[in-house]
Biotite code that builds the C-alpha atoms (Angstrom):
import biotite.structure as struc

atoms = struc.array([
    struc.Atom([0.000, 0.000, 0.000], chain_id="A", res_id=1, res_name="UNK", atom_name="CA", element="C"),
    struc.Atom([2.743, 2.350, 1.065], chain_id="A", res_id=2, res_name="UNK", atom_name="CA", element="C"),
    struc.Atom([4.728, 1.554, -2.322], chain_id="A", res_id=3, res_name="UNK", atom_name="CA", element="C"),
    struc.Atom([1.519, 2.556, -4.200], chain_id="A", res_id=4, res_name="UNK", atom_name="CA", element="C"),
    struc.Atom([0.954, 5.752, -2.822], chain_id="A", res_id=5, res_name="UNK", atom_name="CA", element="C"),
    struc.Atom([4.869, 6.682, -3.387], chain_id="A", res_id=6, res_name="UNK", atom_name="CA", element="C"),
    struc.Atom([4.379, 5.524, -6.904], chain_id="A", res_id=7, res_name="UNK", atom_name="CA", element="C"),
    struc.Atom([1.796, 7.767, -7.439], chain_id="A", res_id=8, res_name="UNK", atom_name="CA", element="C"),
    struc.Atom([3.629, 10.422, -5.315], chain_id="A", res_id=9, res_name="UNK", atom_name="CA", element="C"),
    struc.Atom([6.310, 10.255, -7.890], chain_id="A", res_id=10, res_name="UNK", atom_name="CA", element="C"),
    struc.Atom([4.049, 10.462, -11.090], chain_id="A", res_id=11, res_name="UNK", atom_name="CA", element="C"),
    struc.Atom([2.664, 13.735, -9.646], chain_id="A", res_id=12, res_name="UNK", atom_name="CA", element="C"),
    struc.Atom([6.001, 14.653, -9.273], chain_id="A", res_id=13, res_name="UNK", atom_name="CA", element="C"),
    struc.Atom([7.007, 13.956, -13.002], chain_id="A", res_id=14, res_name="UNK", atom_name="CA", element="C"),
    struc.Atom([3.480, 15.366, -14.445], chain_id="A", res_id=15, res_name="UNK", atom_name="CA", element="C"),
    struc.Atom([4.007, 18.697, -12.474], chain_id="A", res_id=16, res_name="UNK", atom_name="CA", element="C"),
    struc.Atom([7.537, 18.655, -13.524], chain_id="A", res_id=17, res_name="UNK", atom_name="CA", element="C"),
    struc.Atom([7.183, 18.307, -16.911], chain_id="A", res_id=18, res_name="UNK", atom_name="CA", element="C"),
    struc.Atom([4.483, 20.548, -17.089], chain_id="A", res_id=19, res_name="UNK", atom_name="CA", element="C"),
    struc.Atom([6.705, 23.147, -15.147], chain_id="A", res_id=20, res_name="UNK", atom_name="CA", element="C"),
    struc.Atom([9.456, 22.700, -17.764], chain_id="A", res_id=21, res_name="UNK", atom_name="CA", element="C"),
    struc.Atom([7.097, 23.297, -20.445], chain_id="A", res_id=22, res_name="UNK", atom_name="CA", element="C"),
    struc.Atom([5.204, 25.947, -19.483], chain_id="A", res_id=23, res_name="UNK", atom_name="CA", element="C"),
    struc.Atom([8.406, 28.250, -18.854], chain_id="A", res_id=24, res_name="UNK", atom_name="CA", element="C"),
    struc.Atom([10.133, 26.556, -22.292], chain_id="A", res_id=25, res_name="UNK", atom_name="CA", element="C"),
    struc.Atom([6.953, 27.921, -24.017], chain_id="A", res_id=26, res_name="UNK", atom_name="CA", element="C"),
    struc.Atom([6.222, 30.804, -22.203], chain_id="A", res_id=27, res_name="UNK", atom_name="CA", element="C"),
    struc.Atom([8.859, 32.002, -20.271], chain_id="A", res_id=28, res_name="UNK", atom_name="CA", element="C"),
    struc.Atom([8.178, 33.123, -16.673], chain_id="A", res_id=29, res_name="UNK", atom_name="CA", element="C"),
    struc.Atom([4.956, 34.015, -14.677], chain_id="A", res_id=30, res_name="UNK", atom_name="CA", element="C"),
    struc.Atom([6.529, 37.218, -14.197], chain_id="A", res_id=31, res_name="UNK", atom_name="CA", element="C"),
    struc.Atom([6.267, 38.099, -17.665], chain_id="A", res_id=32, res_name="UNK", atom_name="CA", element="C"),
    struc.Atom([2.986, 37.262, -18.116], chain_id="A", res_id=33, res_name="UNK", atom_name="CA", element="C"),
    struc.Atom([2.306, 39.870, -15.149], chain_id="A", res_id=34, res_name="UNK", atom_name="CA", element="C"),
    struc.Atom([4.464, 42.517, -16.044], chain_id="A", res_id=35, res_name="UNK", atom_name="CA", element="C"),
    struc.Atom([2.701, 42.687, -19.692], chain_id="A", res_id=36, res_name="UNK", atom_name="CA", element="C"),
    struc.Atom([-0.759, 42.182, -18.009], chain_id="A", res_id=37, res_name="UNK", atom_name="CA", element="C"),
    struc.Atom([0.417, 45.586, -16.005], chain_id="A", res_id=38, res_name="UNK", atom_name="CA", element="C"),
    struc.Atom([2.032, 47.263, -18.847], chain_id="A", res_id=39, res_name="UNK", atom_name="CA", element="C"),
    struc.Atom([0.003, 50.627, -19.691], chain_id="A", res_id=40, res_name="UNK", atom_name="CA", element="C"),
    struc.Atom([1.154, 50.401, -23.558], chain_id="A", res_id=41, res_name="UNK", atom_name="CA", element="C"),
    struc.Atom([0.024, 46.593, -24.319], chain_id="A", res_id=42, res_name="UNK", atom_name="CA", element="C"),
    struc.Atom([-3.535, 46.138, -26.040], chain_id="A", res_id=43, res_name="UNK", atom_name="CA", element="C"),
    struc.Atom([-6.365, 45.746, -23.726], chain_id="A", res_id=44, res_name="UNK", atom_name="CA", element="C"),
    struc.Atom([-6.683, 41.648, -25.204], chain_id="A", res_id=45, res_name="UNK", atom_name="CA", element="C"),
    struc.Atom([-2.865, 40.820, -24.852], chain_id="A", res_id=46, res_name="UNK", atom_name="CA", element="C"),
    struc.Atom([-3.135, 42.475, -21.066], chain_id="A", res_id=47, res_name="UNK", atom_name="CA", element="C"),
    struc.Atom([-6.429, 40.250, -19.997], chain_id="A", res_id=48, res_name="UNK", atom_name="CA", element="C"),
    struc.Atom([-5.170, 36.815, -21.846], chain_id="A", res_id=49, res_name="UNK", atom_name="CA", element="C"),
    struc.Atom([-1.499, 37.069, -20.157], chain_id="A", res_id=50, res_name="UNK", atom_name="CA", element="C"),
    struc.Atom([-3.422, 37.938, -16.507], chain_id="A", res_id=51, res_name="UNK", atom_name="CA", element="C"),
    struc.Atom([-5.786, 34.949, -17.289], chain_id="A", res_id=52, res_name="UNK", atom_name="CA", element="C"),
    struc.Atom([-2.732, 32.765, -18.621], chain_id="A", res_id=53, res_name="UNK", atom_name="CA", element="C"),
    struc.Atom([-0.902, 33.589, -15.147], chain_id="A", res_id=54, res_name="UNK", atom_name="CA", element="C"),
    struc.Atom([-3.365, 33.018, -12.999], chain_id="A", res_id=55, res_name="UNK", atom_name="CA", element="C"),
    struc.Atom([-4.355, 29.551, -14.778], chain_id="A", res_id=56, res_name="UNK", atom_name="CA", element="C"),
    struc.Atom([-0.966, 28.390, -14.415], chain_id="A", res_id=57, res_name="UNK", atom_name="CA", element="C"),
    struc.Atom([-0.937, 28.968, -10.360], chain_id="A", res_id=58, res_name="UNK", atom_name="CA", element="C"),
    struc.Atom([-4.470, 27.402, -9.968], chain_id="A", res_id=59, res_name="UNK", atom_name="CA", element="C"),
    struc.Atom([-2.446, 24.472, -11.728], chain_id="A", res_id=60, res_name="UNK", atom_name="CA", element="C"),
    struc.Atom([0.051, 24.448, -9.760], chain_id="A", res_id=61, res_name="UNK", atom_name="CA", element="C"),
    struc.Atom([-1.709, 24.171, -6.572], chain_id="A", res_id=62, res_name="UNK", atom_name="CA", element="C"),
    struc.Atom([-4.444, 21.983, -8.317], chain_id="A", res_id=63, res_name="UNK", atom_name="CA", element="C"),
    struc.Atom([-1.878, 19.558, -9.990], chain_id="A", res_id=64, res_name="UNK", atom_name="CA", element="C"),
    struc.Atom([-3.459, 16.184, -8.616], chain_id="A", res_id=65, res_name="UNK", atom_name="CA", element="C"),
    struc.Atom([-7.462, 16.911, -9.814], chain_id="A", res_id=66, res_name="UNK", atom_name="CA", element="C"),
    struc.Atom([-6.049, 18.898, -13.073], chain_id="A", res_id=67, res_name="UNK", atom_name="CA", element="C"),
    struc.Atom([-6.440, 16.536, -16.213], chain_id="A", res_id=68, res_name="UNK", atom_name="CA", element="C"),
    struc.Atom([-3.900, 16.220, -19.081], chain_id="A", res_id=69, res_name="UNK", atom_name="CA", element="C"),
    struc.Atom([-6.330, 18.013, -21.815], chain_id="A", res_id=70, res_name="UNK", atom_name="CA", element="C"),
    struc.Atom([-6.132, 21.006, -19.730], chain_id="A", res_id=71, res_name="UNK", atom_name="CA", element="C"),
    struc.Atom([-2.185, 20.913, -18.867], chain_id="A", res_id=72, res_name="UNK", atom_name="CA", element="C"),
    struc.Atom([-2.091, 20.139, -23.053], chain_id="A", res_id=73, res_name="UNK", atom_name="CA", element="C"),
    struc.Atom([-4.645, 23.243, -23.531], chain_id="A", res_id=74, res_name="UNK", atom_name="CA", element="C"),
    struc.Atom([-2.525, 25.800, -20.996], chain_id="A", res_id=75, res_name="UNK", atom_name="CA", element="C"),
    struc.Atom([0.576, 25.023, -23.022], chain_id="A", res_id=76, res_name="UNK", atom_name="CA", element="C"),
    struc.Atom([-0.608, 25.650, -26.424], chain_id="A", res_id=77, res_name="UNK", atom_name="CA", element="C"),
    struc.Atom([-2.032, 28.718, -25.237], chain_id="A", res_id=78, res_name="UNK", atom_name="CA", element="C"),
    struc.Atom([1.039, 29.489, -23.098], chain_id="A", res_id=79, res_name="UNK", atom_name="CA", element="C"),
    struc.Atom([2.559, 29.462, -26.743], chain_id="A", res_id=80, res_name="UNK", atom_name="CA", element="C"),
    struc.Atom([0.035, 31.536, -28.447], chain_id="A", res_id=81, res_name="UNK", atom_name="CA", element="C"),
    struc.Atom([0.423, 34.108, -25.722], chain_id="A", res_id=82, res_name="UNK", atom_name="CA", element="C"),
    struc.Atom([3.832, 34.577, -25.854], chain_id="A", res_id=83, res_name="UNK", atom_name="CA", element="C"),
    struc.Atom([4.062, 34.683, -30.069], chain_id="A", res_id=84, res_name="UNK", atom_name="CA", element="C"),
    struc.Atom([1.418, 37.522, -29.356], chain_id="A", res_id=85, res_name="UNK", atom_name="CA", element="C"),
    struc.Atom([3.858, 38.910, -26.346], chain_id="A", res_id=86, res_name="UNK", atom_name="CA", element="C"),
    struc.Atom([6.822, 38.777, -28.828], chain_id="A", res_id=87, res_name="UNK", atom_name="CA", element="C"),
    struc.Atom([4.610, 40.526, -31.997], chain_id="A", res_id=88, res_name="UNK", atom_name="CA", element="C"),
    struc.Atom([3.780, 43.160, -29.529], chain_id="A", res_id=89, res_name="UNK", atom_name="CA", element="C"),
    struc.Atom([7.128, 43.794, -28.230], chain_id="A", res_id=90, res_name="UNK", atom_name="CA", element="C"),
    struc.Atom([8.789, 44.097, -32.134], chain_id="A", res_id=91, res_name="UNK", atom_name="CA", element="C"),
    struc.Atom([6.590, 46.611, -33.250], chain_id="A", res_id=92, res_name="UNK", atom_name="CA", element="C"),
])
């Protein structure tokens, strides 16, 4: 029984880790995402989707266990769109 539960102690620990790794490969840091959602000169859209991006990833975070694979898979293609539009925005 105890094996078990350390088994699936240590998947969590991949999952979250290789979600981690992703997220930042893809996105860069949380901190990003928040300074552009406080930036006065970023569009309105770009502002509210890098706020909502940030705060999804920390209700991930702390939801890791209940949080299912479509919607880790979802955050990081979106975690990718969001930062192509971060990058467009910051080249202009």
């Amino acid at each position: 029984m105890k094996e078990q539960a350390a088994a699936n102690d240590m998947v969590d620990y991949d999952r979250i880790g290789r979600f981690i790794y992703a997220f930042h490969r893809m996105c860069g840091s949380v901190e990003t995402l928040s300074d552009t959602a406080q930036d006065a000169n970023a569009p309105r859209e770009l502002k509210d989707r890098a706020a909502r991006l940030a705060r999804n990833y920390e209700h991930i975070l702390a939801n890791i266990a209940s949080t299912a694979d479509s919607e880790l898979e979802s955050t990081l293609r979106l975690a990718s769109e969001v930062r192509a539009e971060i990058d467009n925005w910051r080249s202009v």
